[in-house]
C-alpha positions in Angstrom: -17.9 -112.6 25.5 -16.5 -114.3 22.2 -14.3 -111.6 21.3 -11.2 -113.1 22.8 -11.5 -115.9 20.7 -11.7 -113.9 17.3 -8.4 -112.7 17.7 -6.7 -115.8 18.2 -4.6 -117.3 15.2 -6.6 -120.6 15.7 -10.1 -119.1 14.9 -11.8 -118.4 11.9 -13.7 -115.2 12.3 -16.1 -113.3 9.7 -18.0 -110.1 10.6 -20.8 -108.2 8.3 -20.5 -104.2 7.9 -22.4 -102.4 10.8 -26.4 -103.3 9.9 -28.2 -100.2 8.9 -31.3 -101.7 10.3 -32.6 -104.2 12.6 -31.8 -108.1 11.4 -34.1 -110.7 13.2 -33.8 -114.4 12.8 -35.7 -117.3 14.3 -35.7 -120.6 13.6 -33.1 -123.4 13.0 -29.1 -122.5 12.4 -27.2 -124.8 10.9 -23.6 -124.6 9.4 -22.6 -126.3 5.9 -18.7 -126.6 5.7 -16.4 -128.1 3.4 -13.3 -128.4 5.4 -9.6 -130.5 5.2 -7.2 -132.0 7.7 -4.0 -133.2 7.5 -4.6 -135.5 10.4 -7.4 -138.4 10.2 -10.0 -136.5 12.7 -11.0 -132.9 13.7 -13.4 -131.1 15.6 -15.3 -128.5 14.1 -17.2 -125.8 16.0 -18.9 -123.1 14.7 -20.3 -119.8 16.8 -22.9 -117.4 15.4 -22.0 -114.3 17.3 -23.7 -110.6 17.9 -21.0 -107.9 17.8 -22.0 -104.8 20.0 -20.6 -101.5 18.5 -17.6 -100.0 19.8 -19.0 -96.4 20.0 -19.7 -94.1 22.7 -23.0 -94.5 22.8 -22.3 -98.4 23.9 -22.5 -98.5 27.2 -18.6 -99.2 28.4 -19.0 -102.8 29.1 -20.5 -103.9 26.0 -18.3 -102.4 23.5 -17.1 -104.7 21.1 -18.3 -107.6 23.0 -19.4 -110.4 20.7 -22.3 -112.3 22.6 -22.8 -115.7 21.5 -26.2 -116.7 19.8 -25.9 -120.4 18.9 -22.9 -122.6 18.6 -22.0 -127.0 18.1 -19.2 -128.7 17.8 -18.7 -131.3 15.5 -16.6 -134.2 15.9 -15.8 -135.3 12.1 -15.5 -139.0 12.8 -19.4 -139.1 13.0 -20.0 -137.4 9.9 -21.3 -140.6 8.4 -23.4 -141.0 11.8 -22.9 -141.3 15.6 -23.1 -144.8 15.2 -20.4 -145.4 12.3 -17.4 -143.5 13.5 -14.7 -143.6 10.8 -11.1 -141.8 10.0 -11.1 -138.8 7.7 -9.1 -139.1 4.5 -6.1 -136.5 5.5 -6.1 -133.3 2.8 -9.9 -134.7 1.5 -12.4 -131.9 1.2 -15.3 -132.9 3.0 -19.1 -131.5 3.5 -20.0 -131.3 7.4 -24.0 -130.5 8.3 -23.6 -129.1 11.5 -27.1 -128.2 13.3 -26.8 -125.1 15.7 -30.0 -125.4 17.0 -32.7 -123.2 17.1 -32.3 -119.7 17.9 -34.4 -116.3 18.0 -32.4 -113.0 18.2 -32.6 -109.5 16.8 -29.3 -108.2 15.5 -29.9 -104.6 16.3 -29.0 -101.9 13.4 -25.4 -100.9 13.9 -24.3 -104.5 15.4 -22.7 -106.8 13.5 -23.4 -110.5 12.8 -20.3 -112.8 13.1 -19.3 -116.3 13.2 -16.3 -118.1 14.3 -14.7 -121.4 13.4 -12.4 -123.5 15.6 -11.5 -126.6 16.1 -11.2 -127.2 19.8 -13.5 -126.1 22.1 -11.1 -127.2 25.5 -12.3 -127.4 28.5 -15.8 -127.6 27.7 -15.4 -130.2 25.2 -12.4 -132.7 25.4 -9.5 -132.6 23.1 -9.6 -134.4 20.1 -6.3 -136.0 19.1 -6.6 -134.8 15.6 -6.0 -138.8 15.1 -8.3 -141.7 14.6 -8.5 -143.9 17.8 -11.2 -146.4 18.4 -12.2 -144.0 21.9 -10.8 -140.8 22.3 -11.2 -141.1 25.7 -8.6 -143.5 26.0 -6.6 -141.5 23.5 -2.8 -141.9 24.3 -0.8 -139.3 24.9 1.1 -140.5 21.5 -2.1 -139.9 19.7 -2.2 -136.5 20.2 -0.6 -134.7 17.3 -1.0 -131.0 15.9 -2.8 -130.8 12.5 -3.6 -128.2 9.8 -7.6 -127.6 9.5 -8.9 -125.7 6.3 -12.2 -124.2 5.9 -12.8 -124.1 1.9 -15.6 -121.0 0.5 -16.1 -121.2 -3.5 -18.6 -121.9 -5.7 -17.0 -125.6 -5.5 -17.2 -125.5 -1.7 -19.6 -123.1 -0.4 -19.8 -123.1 3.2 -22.3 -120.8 5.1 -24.1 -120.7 7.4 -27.9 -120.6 7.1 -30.7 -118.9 9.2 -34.5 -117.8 9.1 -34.4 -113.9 8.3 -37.8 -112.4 9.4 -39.3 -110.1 7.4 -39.8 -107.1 10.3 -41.6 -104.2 7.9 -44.6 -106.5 7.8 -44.0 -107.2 3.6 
């Protein structure tokens, strides 16, 4: 269940009015952000998430829960490649292709579709020192310092996130 996480201060979150009908999607999900740091590297993951309703006729135990449908993280020193790792320019605005994988869900009607943003994913992905080291894994513990991550949405920098909609009334 995701829906800790979208009440955190550190997480993004965006939610769609209840659907008034069924919303099924199949195929690849990727993520297009423009984001900023003020540090020299950042992690970026993105969640697409399926938000149960809150209403009695939820059974208990899935009210509200938001049940992740596909999710990456991104580490931003590889936008350039996994073999050319390289510092980020603090406060630049830069695009991030960020391939979620292939997924095939139906958003029932009265759910919501939601997606989080984050930038650490700890435990299950180690910490990024939000500074440029050679190997984060033999990051100091002087490497290690907090940073301010932005996530920019306008016709200048329009990050989304795009999916497969089928068409279910068989148009």
């Amino acid at each position: 269940d995701q829906a800790p996480f979208a009440k955190r201060k550190d997480v993004l979150f965006w939610q769609t009015d209840p659907l008034d009908k069924d919303v099924v999607i199949s195929g690849n999900v990727a993520a297009k952000l423009f984001a900023s740091t003020t540090g020299s590297d950042a992690d970026w993951v993105v969640k697409l998430v399926d938000i149960y309703p809150s209403d009695e006729a939820t059974p208990p135990e899935l009210r509200g829960r938001q049940r992740m449908i596909a999710n990456d993280v991104f580490r931003g020193r590889f936008r350039a490649g996994f073999d050319k790792p390289q510092a980020i320019a603090p406060g630049k605005v830069l695009d991030y292709s960020i391939n979620l994988h292939q997924a095939s869900h139906r958003f029932k009607k009265g759910h919501r579709i939601g997606v989080q943003i984050q930038s650490s994913w700890f435990p299950l992905i180690n910490r990024n020192p939000q500074t440029f080291v050679d190997n984060i894994l033999k990051a100091r513990p002087t490497d290690f310092k907090a940073q301010t991550h932005a996530i920019h949405h306008s016709d200048r920098y329009p990050s989304a996130i795009a999916v497969t909609v089928e068409d279910t009334a068989g148009n």
